[in-house]
N, C-alpha and C positions, 0 to 999 in steps of 0.2 A: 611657563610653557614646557621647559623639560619635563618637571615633573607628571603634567600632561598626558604628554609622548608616555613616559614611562606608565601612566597606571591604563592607558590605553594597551599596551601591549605587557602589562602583567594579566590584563581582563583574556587579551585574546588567547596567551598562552594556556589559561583558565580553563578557557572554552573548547581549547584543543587537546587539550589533557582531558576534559569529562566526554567531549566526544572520542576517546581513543577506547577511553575504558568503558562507554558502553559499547562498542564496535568490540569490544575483545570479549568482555561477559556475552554479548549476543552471540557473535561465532563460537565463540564457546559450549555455548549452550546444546548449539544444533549440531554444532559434528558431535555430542555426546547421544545428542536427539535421534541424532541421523544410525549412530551405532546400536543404540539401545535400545530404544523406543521413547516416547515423551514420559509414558508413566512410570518408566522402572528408574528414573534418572532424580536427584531429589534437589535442592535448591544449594546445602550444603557440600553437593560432589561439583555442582558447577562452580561453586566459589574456590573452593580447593582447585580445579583444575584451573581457571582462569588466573590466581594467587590474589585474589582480594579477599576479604574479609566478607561475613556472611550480610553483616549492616550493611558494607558497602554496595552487594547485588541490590539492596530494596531500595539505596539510593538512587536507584538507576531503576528498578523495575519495580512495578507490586507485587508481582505474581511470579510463578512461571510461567506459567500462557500468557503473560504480558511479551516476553522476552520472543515471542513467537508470532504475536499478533499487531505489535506496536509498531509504527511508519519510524523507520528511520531518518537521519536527515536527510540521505541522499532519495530513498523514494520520495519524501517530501519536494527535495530542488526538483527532481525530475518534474514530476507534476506540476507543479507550479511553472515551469520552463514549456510544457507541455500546450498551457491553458494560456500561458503569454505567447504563444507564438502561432496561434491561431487566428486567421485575416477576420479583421473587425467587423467585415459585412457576410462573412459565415454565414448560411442558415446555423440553428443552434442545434441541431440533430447531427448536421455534420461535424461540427466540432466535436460533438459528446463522441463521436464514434471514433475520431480522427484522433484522441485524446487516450481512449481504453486501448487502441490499439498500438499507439505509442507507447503506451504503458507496459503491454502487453512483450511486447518484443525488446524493452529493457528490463522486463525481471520474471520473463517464461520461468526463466531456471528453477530462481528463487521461490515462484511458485507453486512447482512441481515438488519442489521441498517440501513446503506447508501442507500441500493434499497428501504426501505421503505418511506424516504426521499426524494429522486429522483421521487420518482413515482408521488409526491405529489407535485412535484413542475419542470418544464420547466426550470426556471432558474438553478436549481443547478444539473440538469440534465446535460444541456450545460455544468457545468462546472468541471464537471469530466474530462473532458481528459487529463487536465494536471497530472494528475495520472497516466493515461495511458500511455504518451510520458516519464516519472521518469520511470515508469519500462522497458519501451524499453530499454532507451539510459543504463540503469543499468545493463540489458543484456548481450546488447551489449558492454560495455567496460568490462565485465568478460567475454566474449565467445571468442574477438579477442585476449585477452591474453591468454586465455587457450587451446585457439584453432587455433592458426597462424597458423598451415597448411590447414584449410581450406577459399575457399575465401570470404573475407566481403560481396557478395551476396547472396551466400548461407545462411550465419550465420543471414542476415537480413531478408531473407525467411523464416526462420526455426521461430527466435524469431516472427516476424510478424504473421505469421500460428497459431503459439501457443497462441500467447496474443489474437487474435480475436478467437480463439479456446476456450479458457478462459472466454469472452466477453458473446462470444453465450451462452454458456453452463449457466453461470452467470444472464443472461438476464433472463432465462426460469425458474430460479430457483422459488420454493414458500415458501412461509413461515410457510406451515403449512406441510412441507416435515418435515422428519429426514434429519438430518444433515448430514447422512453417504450419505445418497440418493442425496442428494445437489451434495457432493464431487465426487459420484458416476457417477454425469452426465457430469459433467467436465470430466472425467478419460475418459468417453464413445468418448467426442467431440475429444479431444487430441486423443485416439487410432484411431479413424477414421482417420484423417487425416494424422497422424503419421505413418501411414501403408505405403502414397505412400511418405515422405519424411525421414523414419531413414534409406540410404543409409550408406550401408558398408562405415566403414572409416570415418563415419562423428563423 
């Protein structure tokens, strides 16, 4: 049993060690990002500034636009804390909205980071969408469990409307908005559209 105990907490130490040091190559990254720009910054200055080794960044990342694009763990909890704590008999429109906008007002910041980034560069512009396909398919595997009576077309209607409803509103945003007004304009894009699909029952 001791020894137990023990390789249970050599695991979690483990896991709190690799999550430290991809939380420090990631910040790392972006306040180089943030000073420089994303293209002028190379894979070898973030390891050097971070003090890892150049193998150790591709342990932790593929790319660089990985380091820029990839769900951390804590946007991960959030979300998932986001999707659990929405009332079971929800219509599923309201949740989808109730869900982005939750989202939305714990990582405005964060975001405003990434658009200023993106703006500045084509490459890492392209390579957001795997962002976007993680929070679909993430959606979607908590809409059809929560919501099996209604059908996987609708529910991929609903989530699709809302993430490019998201997108838009996201796109327009500026940086020398208030933050409320940011979220503000998402809430506006989502009601618009939400008007002709929160059917009774969904």
């Amino acid at each position: 049993m001791h020894t137990e105990v023990g390789d249970s907490r050599d695991v979690g130490l483990r896991a709190s060690k690799k999550a430290l040091t991809w939380r420090t190559i990631r910040a790392t990254a972006l306040a180089l990002f943030e000073e420089r720009g994303f293209d002028a910054v190379t894979i070898d200055e973030i390891a050097a500034a971070a003090n890892v080794a150049r193998g150790t960044f591709f342990n932790y990342f593929e790319s660089k636009e990985a380091v820029v694009v990839t769900y951390d763990a804590h946007e991960a909890e959030v979300q998932r804390r986001l999707l659990e704590q929405r009332p079971a008999d929800e219509p599923l429109w309201d949740s989808l909205v109730a869900v982005i906008l939750g989202y939305l007002a714990e990582f405005e910041a964060q975001i405003i980071v990434h658009l200023r980034l993106k703006a500045d560069s084509p490459t890492l512009s392209r390579s957001a969408r795997p962002m976007t396909q993680r929070l679909v398919a993430d959606l979607r595997t908590w809409a059809l469990e929560r919501h099996p009576h209604v059908p996987e077309p609708e529910i991929m209607l609903m989530i699709n409307v809302a993430v490019t409803a998201l997108g838009t509103g996201v796109h327009y945003w500026r940086t020398d908005q208030p933050a409320a007004d940011r979220i503000a304009a998402v809430r506006a894009m989502l009601d618009r559209v939400g008007a002709g699909l929160a059917a009774p029952g969904g």
